[in-house]
C-alpha positions in Angstrom: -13.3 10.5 32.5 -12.9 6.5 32.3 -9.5 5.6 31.2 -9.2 3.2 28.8 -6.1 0.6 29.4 -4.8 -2.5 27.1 -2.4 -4.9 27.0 0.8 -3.8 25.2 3.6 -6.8 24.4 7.1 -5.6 23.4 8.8 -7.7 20.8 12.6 -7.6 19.2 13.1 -8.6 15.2 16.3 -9.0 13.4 17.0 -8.0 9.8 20.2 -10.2 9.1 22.3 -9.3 6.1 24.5 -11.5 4.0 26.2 -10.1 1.1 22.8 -8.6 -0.3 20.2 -10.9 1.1 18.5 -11.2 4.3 17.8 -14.0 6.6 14.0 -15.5 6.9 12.5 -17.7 8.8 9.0 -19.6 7.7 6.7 -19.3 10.8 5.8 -22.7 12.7 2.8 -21.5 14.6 -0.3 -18.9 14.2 -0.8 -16.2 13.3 0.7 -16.3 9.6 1.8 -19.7 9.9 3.7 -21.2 7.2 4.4 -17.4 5.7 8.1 -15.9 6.1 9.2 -13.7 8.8 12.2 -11.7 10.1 13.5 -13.7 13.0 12.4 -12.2 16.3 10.4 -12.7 19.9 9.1 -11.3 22.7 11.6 -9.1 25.1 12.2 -11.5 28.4 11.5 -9.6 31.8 14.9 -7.6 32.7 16.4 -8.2 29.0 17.1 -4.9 26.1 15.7 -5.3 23.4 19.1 -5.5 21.6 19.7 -8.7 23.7 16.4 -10.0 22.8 17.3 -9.4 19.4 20.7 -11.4 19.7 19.0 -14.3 21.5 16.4 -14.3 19.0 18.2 -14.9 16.1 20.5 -17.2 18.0 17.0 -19.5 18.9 15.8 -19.3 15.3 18.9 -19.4 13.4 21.7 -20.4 15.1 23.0 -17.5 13.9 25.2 -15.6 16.6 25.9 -12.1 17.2 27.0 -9.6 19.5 24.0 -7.5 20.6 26.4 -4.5 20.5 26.7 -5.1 16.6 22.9 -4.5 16.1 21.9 -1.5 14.5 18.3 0.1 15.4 16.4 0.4 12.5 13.1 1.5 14.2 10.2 1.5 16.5 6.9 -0.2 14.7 4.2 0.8 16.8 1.1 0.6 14.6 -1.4 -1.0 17.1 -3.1 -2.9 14.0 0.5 -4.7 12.7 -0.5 -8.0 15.1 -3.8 -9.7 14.7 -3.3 -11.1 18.3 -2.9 -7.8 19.7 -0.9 -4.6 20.8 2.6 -5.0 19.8 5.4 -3.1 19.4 8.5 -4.3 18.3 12.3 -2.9 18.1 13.8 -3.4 14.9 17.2 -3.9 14.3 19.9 -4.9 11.6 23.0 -6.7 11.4 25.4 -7.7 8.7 27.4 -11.2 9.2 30.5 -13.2 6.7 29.5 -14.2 3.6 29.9 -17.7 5.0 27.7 -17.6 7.4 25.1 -20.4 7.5 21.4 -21.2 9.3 19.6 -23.8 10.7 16.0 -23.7 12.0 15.4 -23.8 15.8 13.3 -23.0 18.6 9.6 -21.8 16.6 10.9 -21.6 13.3 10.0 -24.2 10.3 12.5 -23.7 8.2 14.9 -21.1 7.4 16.3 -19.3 3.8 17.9 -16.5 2.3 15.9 -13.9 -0.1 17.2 -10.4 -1.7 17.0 -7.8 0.7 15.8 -5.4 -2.0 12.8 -8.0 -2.9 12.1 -10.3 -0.2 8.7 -11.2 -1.3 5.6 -11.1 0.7 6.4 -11.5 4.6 4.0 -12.0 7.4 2.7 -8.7 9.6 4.6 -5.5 8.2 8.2 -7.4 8.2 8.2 -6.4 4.5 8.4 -2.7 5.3 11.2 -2.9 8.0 13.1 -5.0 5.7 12.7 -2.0 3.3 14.0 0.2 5.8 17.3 -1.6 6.3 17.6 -1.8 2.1 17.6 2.0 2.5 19.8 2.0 5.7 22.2 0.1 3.8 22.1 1.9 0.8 22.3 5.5 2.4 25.7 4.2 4.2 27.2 2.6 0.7 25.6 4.3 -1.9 23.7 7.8 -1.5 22.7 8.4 -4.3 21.3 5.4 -5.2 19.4 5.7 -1.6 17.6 9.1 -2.7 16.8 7.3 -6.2 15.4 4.1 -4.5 12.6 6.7 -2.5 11.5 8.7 -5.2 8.6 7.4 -6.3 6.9 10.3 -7.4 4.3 10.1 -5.0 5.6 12.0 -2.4 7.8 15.6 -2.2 11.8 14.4 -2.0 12.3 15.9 0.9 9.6 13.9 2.8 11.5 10.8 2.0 12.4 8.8 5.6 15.9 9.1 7.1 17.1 6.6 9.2 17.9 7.8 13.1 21.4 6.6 12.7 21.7 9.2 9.7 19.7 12.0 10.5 21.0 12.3 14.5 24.8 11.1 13.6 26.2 14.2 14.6 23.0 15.5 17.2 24.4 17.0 20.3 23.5 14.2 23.7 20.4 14.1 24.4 20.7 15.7 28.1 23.0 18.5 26.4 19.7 19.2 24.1 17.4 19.1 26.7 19.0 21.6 28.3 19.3 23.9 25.1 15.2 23.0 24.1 14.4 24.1 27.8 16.7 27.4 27.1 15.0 28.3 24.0 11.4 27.5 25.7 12.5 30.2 28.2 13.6 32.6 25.5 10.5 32.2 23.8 8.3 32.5 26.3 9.4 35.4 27.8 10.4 37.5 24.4 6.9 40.4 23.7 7.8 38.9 20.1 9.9 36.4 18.3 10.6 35.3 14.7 9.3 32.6 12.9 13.0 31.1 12.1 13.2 30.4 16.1 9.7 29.2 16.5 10.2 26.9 13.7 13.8 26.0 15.4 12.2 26.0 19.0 9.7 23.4 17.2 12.2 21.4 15.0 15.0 20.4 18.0 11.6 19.7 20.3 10.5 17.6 18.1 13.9 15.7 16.9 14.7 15.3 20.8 11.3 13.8 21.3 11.8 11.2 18.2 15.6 10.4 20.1 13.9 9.8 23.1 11.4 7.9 22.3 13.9 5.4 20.4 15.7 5.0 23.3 13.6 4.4 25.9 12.1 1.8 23.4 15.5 -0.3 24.3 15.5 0.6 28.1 11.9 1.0 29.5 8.2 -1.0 29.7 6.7 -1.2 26.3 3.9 1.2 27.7 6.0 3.7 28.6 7.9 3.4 25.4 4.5 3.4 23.5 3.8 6.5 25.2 6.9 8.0 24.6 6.2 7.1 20.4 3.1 9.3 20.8 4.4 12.0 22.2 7.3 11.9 19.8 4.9 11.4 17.2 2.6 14.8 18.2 5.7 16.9 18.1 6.8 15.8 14.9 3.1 16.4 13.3 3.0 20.0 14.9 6.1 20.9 13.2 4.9 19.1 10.1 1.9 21.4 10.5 4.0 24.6 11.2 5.6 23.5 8.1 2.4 23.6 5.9 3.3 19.7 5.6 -0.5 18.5 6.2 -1.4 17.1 3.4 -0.7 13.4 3.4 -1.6 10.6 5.8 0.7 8.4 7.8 -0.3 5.5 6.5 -1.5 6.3 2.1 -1.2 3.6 0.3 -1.5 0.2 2.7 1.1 -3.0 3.6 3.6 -2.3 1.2 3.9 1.9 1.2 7.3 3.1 0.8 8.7 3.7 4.4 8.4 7.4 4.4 4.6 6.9 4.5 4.4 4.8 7.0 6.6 7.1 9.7 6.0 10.3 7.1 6.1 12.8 10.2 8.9 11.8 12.2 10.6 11.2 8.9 10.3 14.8 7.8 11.1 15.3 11.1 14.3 13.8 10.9 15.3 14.4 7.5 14.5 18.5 8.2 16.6 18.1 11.5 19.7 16.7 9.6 19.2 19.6 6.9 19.7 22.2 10.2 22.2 21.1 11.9 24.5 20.8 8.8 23.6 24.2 8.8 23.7 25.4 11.9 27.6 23.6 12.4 28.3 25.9 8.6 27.2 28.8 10.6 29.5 28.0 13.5 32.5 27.2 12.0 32.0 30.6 10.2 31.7 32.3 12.7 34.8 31.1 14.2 37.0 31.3 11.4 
C-alpha cells in the first residue's frame, strides 16, 4: 500500500472583541488580497499556538494581550479552507477595553471594526469562526438568546454546536477519563452481554475524550499529529452519531456561510450530548449520596 503524504501548515487567528464588534484586518497580500480577515499567522517553530495568537495580533494590530487571556474557540481543519494549501488553524477569542484602539502593521493594509454578529463577507472561512465566538459570547451572557440565535429550523435543536469551553466545563481531567474509558472498555469487553445505556456511554465519554484531545494537542503538538488527532476525534464522534441514528445530515450542507453546527455537526452533537450526561450523571451522584 503507497502512502500518500502532504504538506500540512499550522496557523493561529484571533477573534478580538470590543464592546460588540470584532477586530479586522484587510489583507495586504494573496490569496484574498484586499478582502477582510481575522488577524492571524503561521505558528513559529517551538511557539503555542496561543502565543502565536498573541504575537499575531500584536504584528497586525498593535493590539496586546496576554496569551493566557485567549479563549479557544476551535480547531478548523477543512483541508479545502486555504487555496494555497493544507492548513489548519487554532482559533481563539479575546475581549479587550472599550478604549482599545488599532493600527495596521506587519502584512496588514488597513485595519477596522465591524459587528461581531454581522461582519460581512471575510476571506477563507473567518466568517464562520467569527460566528462561533458570537455564540460563545452569547451562551456565557445570554443563553437563551444563544439557543435562539442556532435555531434555524434546518437542523434538530439538539444538534446545534456547543462550544468546548461549555460543553467540557465541568469534564473530569483528561488522564482521570482515560483511565475510566479504558475501565469501561474492560467491562465491556469482558461482560457475555451488556446494555445499550453503557454501550452508548462507553461510546459517548470515548468520543468526548477524543474531541478534548484532539483540541489540545492542537496547542502543543506538530500540525500533523494534531490533524491526525482531529480525525480520529472526528471518527469517534460520527460512530456515536451513528449509534445515535444521527446519520442523516452532512458535515458540511449548505456551503461558506452554514451555521456552525453544520460545519463541525458531529463533534458538536458530540459535545452538546456529552454536557446533557454529565449534568446527569453528577444529579445521579449527588443523589445517591444524599
Amino acid at each position: 500500500m503507497t502512502e500518500t503524504t502532504e504538506t500540512i501548515r499550522y496557523t493561529a487567528d484571533v477573534v478580538c472583541i470590543r464592546d460588540n464588534s470584532v477586530l479586522l484586518i484587510e489583507r495586504g497580500w494573496p490569496p484574498h488580497k484586499g478582502r477582510l480577515a481575522l488577524p492571524g499567522g503561521h505558528v513559529d517553530p517551538g511557539e503555542t499556538s496561543r502565543a502565536a495568537a498573541a504575537r499575531e495580533l500584536l504584528e497586525e494590530t498593535g493590539v496586546r494581550v496576554q496569551a493566557e487571556d485567549l479563549v479557544l474557540i476551535g480547531i478548523y481543519d477543512r483541508p479545502d479552507r486555504d487555496p494555497r494549501g493544507r492548513y489548519i488553524t487554532a482559533a481563539y477569542a479575546v475581549t479587550v477595553p472599550t478604549d482599545t484602539t488599532a493600527q495596521a502593521g506587519d502584512d496588514a493594509a488597513a485595519v477596522q471594526w465591524a459587528a461581531l454578529a454581522t461582519p460581512g463577507d471575510l476571506a477563507f472561512d473567518h466568517g464562520e469562526i467569527v460566528h462561533a465566538a458570537w455564540r460563545q459570547q452569547l451562551a456565557a451572557d445570554h443563553p437563551s438568546q444563544a439557543t435562539a440565535a442556532t435555531d434555524t429550523g434546518r437542523c434538530p435543536a439538539d444538534h446545534r454546536d456547543d462550544s468546548p469551553a461549555t460543553a467540557y466545563a465541568d469534564a473530569p481531567p483528561i488522564l482521570s477519563e482515560v483511565a475510566t474509558v479504558l475501565k469501561l472498555s474492560r467491562q465491556l469487553w469482558q461482560a457475555d452481554e451488556h446494555t445499550e445505556e453503557a454501550e452508548r456511554e462507553h461510546k459517548l465519554r470515548k468520543a468526548a475524550l477524543l474531541d478534548r484531545i484532539a483540541l489540545d494537542e492542537a496547542e502543543r503538538f506538530a500540525p500533523d499529529v494534531a490533524a491526525r488527532a482531529s480525525e480520529v476525534a472526528e471518527e469517534a464522534a460520527l460512530s456515536f452519531a451513528l449509534f445515535d441514528g444521527e446519520d442523516d445530515y452532512s458535515t458540511d450542507p449548505y456551503g461558506p456561510n452554514a451555521p456552525v453546527w453544520a460545519k463541525t455537526s458531529y463533534r458538536g452533537y458530540v459535545r452538546r450530548q456529552y454536557a446533557t450526561w454529565l449534568r446527569e450523571h453528577q444529579q445521579q451522584l449527588r443523589r445517591e449520596h444524599s
